[in-house]
C-alpha positions as CSV (number, residue, x, y, z in Angstrom):
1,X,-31.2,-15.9,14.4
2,X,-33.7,-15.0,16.7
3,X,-35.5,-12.3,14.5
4,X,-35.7,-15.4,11.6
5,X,-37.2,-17.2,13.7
6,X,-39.8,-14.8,15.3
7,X,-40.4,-13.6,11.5
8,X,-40.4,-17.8,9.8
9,X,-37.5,-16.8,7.6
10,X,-35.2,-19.2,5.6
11,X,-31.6,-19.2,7.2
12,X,-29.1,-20.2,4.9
13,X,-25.0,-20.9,5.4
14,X,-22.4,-20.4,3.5
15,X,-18.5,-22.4,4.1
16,X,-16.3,-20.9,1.6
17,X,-13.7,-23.8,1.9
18,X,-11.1,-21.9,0.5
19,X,-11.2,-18.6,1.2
20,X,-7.7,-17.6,1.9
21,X,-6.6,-18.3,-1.1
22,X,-8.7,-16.5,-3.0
23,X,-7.5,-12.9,-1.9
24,X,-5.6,-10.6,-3.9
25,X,-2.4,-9.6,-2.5
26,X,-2.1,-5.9,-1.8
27,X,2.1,-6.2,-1.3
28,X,5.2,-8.1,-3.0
29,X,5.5,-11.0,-1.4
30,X,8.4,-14.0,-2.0
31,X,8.9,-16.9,-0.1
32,X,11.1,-19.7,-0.9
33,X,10.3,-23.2,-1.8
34,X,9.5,-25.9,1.7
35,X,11.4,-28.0,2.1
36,X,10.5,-31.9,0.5
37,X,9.3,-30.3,-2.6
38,X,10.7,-32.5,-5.5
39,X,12.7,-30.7,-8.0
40,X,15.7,-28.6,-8.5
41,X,13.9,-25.1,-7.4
42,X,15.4,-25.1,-4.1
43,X,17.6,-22.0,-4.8
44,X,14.7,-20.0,-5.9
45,X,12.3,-17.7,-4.7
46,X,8.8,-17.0,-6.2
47,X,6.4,-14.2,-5.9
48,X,3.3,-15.3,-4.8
49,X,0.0,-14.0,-6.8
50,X,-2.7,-15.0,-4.3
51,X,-2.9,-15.3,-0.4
52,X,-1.7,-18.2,1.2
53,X,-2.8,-19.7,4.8
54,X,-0.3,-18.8,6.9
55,X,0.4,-15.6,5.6
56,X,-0.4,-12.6,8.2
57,X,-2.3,-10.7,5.4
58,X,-4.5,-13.4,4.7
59,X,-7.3,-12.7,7.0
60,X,-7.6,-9.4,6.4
61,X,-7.1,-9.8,2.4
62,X,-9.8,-12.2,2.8
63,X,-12.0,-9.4,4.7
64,X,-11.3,-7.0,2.4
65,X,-12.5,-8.8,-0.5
66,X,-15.8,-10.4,0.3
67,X,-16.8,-6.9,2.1
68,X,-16.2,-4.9,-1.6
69,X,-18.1,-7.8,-3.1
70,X,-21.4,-7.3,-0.4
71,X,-20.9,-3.6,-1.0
72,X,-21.2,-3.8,-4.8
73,X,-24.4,-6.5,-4.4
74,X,-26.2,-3.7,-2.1
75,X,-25.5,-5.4,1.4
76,X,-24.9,-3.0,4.8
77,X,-22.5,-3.6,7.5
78,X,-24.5,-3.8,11.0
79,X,-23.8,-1.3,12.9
80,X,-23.8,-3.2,16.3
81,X,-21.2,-5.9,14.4
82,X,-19.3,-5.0,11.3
């Protein structure tokens, strides 16, 4: 922030609000149904297609992702901080 500031650059942020859930999942994942859910779909289990908060992959999933999308759009990892 320092070197925008020195240099009278534009700083610009960026809240992606969901970003967890817009990961591909790498593995097979089912989980069943919370409970309170209306509907008879208790004794069921679904696969899940996207990440979910919660989910111990989610982070890095997340991680993954939005690094292969800077990578293809020409951006470098720092060095100092990846």
């Amino acid at each position: 922030m320092v070197v925008a500031v020195e240099r009278d650059w534009e700083i610009e942020h960026v809240d992606v609000v969901g970003a967890y859930l817009n990961s591909e999942l790498e593995e097979t994942i089912y989980m069943k149904i919370p409970e309170g859910v209306d509907g008879d779909v208790q004794n069921y289990v679904f696969r899940l297609n996207k990440s979910l908060y919660g989910l111990k992959q989610a982070g890095k999933n997340w991680y993954d992702f939005l690094s292969n999308v800077m990578d293809n759009l020409g951006f470098m990892k720092c060095v100092s901080d990846p």
